[in-house]
TORKOL-4160 file (C-alpha; in steps of 0.2 Angstrom, whole numbers, padded with zeros to 4 digits, m for minus):
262
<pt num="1" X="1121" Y="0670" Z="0263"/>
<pt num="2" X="1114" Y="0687" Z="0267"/>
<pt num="3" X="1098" Y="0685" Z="0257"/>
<pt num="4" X="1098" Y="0667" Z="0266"/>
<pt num="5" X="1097" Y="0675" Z="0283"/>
<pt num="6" X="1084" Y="0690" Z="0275"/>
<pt num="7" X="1071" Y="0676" Z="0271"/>
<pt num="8" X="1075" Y="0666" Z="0286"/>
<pt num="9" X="1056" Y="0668" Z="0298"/>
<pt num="10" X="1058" Y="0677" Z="0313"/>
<pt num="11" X="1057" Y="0666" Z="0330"/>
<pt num="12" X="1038" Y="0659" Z="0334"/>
<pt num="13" X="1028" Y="0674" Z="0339"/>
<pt num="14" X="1009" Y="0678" Z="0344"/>
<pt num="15" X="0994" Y="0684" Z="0339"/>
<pt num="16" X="0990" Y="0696" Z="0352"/>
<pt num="17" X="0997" Y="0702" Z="0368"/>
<pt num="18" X="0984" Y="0701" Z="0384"/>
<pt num="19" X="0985" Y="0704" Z="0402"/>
<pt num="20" X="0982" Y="0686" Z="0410"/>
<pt num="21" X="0970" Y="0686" Z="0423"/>
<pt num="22" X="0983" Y="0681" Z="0437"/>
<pt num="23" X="0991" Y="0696" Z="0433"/>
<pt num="24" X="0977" Y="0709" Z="0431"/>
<pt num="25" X="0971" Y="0702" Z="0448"/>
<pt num="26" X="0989" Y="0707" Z="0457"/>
<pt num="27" X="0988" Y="0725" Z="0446"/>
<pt num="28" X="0969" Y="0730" Z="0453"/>
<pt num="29" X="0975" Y="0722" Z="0469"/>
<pt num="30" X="0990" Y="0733" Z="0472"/>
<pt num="31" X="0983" Y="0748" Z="0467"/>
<pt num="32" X="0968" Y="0747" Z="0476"/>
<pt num="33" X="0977" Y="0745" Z="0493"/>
<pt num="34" X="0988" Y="0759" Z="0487"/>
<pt num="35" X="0974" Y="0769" Z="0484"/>
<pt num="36" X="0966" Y="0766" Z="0500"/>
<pt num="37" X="0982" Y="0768" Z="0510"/>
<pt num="38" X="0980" Y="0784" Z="0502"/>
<pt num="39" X="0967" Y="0790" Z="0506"/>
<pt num="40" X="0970" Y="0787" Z="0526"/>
<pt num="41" X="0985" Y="0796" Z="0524"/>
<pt num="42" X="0978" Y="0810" Z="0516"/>
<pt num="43" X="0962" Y="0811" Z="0527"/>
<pt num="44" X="0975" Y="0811" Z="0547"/>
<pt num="45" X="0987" Y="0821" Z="0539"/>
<pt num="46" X="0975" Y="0835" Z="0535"/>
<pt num="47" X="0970" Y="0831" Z="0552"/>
<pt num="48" X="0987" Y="0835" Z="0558"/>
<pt num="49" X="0992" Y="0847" Z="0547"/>
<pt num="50" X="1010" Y="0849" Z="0543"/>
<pt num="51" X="1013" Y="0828" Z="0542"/>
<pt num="52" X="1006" Y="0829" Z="0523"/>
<pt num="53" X="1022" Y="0829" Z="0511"/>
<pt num="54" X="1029" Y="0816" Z="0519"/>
<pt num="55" X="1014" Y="0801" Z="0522"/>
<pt num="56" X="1007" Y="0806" Z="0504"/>
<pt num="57" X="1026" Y="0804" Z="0496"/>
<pt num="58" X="1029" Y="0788" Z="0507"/>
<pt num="59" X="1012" Y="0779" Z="0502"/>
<pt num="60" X="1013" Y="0784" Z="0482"/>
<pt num="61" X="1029" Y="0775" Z="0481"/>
<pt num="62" X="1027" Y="0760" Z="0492"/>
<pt num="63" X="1015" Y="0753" Z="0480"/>
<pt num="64" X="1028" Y="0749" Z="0464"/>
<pt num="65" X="1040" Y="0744" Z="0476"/>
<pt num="66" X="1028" Y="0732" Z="0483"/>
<pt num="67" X="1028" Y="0727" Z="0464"/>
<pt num="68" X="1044" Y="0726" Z="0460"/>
<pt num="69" X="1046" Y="0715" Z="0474"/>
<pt num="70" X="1033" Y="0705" Z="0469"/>
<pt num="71" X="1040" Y="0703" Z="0453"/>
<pt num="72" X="1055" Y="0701" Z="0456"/>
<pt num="73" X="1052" Y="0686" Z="0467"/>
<pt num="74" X="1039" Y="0678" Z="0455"/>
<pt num="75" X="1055" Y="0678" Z="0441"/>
<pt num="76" X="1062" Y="0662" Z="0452"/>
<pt num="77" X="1046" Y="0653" Z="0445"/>
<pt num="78" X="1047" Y="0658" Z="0427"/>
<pt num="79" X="1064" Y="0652" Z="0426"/>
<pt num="80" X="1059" Y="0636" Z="0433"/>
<pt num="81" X="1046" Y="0634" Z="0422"/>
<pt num="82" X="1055" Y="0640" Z="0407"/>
<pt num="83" X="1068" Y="0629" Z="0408"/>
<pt num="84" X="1054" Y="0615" Z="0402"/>
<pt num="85" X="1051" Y="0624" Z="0386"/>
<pt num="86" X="1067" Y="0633" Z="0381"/>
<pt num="87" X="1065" Y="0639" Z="0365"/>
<pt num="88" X="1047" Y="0648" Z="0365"/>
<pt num="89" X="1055" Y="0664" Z="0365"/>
<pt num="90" X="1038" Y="0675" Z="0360"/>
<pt num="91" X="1028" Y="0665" Z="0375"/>
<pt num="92" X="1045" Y="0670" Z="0387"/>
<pt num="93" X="1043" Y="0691" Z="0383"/>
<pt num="94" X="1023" Y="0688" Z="0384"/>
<pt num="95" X="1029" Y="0681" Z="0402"/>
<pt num="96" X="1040" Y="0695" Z="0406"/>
<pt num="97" X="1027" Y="0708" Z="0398"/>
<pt num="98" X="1015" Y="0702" Z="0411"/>
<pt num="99" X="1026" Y="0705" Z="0425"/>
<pt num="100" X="1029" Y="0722" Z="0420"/>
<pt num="101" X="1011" Y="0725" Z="0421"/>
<pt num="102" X="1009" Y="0728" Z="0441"/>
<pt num="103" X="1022" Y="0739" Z="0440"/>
<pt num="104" X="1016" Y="0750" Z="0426"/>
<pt num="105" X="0999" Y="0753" Z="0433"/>
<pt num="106" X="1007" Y="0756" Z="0450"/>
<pt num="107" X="1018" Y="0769" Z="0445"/>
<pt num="108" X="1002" Y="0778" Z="0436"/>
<pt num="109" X="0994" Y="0775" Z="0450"/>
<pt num="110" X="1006" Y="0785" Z="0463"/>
<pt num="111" X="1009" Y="0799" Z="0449"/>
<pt num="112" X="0990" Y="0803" Z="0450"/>
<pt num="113" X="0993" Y="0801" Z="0469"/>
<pt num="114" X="1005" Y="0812" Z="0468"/>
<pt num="115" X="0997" Y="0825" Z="0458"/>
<pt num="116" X="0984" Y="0825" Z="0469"/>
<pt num="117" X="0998" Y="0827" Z="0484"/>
<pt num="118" X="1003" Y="0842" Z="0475"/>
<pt num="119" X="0990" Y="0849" Z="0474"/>
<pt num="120" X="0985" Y="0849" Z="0494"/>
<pt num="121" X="1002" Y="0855" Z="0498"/>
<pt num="122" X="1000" Y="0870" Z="0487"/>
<pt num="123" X="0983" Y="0876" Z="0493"/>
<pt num="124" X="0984" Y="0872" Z="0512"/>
<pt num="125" X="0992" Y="0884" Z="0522"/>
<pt num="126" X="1011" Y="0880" Z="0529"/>
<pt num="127" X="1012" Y="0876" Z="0548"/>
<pt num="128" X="1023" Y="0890" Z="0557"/>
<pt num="129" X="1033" Y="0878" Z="0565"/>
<pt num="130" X="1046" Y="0867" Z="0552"/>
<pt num="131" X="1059" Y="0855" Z="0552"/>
<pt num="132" X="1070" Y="0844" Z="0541"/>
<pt num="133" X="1072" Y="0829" Z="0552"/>
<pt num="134" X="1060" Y="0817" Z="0541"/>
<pt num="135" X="1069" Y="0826" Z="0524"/>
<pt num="136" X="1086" Y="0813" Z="0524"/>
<pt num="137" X="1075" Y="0795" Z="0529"/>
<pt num="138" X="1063" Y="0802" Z="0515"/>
<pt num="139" X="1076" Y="0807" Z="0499"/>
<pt num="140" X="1085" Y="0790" Z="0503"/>
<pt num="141" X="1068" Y="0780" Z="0502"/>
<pt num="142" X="1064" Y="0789" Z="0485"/>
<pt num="143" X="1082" Y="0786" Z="0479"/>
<pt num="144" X="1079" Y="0768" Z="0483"/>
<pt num="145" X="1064" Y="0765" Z="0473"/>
<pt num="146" X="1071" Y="0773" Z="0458"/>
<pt num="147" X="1085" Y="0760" Z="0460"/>
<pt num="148" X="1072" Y="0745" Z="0462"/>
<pt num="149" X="1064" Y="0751" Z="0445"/>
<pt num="150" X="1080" Y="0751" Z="0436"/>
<pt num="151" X="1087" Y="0736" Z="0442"/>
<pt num="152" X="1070" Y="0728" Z="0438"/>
<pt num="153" X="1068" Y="0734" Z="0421"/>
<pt num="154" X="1091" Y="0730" Z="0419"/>
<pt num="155" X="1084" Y="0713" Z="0426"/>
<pt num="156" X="1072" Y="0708" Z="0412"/>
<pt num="157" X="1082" Y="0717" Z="0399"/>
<pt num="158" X="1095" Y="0705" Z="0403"/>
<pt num="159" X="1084" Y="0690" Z="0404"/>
<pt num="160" X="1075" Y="0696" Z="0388"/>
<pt num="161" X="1094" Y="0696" Z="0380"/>
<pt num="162" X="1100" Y="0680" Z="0386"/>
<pt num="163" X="1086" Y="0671" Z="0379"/>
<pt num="164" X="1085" Y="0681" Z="0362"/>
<pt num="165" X="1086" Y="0668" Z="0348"/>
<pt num="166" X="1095" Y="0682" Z="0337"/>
<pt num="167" X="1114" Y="0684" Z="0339"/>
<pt num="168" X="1113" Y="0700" Z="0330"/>
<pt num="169" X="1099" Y="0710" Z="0340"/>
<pt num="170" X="1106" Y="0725" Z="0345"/>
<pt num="171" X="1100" Y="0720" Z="0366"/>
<pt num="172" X="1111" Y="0704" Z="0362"/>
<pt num="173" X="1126" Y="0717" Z="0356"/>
<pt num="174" X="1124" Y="0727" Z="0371"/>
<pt num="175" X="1131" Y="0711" Z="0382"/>
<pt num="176" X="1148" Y="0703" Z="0380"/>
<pt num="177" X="1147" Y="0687" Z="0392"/>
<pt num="178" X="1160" Y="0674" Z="0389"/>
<pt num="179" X="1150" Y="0661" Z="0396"/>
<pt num="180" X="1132" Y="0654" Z="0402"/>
<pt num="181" X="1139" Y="0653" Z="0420"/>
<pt num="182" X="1144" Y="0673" Z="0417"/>
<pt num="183" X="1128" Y="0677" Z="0411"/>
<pt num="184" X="1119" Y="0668" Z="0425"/>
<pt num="185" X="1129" Y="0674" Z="0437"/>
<pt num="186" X="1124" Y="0692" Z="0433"/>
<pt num="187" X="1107" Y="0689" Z="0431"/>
<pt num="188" X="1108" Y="0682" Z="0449"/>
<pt num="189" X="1114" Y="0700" Z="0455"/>
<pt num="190" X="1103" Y="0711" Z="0447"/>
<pt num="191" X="1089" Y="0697" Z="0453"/>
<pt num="192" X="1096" Y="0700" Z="0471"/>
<pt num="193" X="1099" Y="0719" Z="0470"/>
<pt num="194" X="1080" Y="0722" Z="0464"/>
<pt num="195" X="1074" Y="0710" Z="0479"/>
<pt num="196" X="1085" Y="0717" Z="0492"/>
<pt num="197" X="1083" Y="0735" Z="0486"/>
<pt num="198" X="1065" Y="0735" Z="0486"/>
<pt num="199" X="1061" Y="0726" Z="0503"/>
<pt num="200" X="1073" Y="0738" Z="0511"/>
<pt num="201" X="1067" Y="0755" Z="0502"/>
<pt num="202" X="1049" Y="0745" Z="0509"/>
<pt num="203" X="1054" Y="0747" Z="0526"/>
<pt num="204" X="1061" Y="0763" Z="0522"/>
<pt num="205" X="1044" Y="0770" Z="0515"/>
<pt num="206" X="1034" Y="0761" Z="0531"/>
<pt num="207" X="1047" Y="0770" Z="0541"/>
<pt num="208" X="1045" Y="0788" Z="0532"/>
<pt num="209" X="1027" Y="0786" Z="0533"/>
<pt num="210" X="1026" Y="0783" Z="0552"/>
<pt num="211" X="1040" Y="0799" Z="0556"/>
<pt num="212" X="1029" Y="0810" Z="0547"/>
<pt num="213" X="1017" Y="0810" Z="0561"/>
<pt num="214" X="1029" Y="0810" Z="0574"/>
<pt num="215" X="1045" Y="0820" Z="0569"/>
<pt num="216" X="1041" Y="0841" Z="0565"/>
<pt num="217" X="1034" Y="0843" Z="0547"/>
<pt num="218" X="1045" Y="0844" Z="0534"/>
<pt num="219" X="1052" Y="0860" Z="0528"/>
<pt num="220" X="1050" Y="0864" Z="0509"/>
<pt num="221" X="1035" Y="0853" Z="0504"/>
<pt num="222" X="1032" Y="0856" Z="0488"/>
<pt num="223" X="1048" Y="0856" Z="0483"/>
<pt num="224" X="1049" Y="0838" Z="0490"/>
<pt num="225" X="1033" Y="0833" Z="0482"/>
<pt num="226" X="1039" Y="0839" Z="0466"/>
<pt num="227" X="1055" Y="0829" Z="0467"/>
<pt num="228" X="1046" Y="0814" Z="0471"/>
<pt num="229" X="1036" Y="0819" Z="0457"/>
<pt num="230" X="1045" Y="0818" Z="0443"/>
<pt num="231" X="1055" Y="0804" Z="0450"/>
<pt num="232" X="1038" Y="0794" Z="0447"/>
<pt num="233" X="1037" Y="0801" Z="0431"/>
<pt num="234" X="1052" Y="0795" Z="0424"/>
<pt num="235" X="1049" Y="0778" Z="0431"/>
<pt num="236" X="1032" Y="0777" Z="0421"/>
<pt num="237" X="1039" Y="0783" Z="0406"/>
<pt num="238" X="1055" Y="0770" Z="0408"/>
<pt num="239" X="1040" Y="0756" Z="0412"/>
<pt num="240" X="1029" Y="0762" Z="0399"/>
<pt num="241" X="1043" Y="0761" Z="0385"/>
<pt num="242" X="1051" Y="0744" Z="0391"/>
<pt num="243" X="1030" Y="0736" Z="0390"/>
<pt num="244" X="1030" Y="0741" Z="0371"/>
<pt num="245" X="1048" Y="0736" Z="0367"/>
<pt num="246" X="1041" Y="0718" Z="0376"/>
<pt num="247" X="1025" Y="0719" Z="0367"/>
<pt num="248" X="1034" Y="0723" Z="0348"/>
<pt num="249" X="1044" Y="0712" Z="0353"/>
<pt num="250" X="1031" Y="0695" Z="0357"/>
<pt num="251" X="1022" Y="0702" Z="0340"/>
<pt num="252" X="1035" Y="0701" Z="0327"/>
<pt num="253" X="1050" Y="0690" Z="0336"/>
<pt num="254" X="1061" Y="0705" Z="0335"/>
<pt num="255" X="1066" Y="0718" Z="0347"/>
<pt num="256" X="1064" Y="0737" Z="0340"/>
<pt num="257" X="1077" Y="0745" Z="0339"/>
<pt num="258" X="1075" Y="0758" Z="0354"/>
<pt num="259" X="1085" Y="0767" Z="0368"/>
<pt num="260" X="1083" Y="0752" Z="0379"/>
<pt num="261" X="1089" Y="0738" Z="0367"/>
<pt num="262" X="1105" Y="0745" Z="0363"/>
């Protein structure tokens, strides 16, 4: 029986993994906007100088949480359309590889931004005057977008389990449901808490950005930006990982055995 299930041949796989066009169109298009939101920022706030930390830290993250959201809302459809072909496991991950994509090249994205940010803050001399009211609206956004990464990247982790044709794998270990409705119904929550999360830590961000030229500047900038910094980081690190877990994965039929499939 165990050689039996040695020879056995893993679930249909592919030949190579590629971005669809649909999906490198939503990457350049999110990152360009970012990019350019940006940019305004970063031109009025060194025309108002003091309101920099804040608009630079606001714009880099609201770009993978537009993504997220995006995302997450686009996985109704990918149910619905997987329910039609319920066993092509490999073309499912490619699916889910591809939604990952946005948000991977969005959280590059706002690292350079933030980089960039870092810089500024560091070189251009501190207003006299300083404040902390935008501090609290600004840590809560941030602590809201690293939540909207995790319970996106939790989401497809899930997903990718449910549907894994391998009762042994260790992702399928790693969850104990009792029953389909179980699984479902805790897919449905972290599909509503990355939704929810992210259009509020949205408005959030919006918000933040629009304080910063209103409220004081913010006191401690580049301890801020740092902070946001490695916040971003640790998303496109967690991101970068989870792609090539996906990608192994729709090559060989078999998920790696990583951190993030135990």
């Amino acid at each position: 029986m165990v050689g039996d299930e040695k020879d056995r041949p893993p679930p249909k796989g592919v030949s190579r993994v590629e971005i669809e066009p649909s999906t490198q169109t939503r990457a350049t298009i999110i990152i360009v906007g970012s990019a350019a939101i940006f940019l305004l920022a970063l031109v009025l706030s060194l025309r108002t100088p003091g309101r920099l930390a804040a608009a630079g830290v606001s714009v880099a993250f609201l770009g993978p949480v537009m993504a997220v959201l995006i995302a997450a809302r686009s996985f109704t459809r990918i149910f619905t359309g997987y329910a039609f072909a319920p066993f092509d496991f490999a073309g499912f991950i490619v699916l889910v590889w591809n939604e990952n994509q946005p948000l991977l090249f969005s959280l590059y994205c706002g690292s350079a931004a933030l980089i960039v940010l870092l810089v500024v803050v560091m070189v251009t001399k501190p207003p006299a005057e300083s404040g902390a009211g935008i501090l609290i609206p600004m840590l809560v956004a941030i602590a809201g977008a690293a939540v909207s990464f995790l319970a996106f990247v939790s989401l497809t982790r899930l997903v990718a389990a449910i549907v894994d044709p391998i009762a042994k794998d260790p992702i399928v270990l790693s969850y104990e449901f009792t029953s389909l409705g179980e699984a479902a119904q805790t897919m449905r929550s972290r599909l509503i808490l990355a939704i929810v999360v992210s259009l509020i830590t949205t408005i959030a961000l919006i918000a933040t950005l629009v304080l910063s030229f209103i409220l004081r500047p913010l006191r401690a900038r580049v301890l801020v930006v740092f902070f946001a910094l490695i916040v971003m980081f640790a998303g496109a690190w967690l991101e970068r990982t989870w792609c090539d877990v996906l990608k192994t994965t729709a090559l060989t039929g078999r998920f790696p055995d990583t951190f993030l499939t135990r």
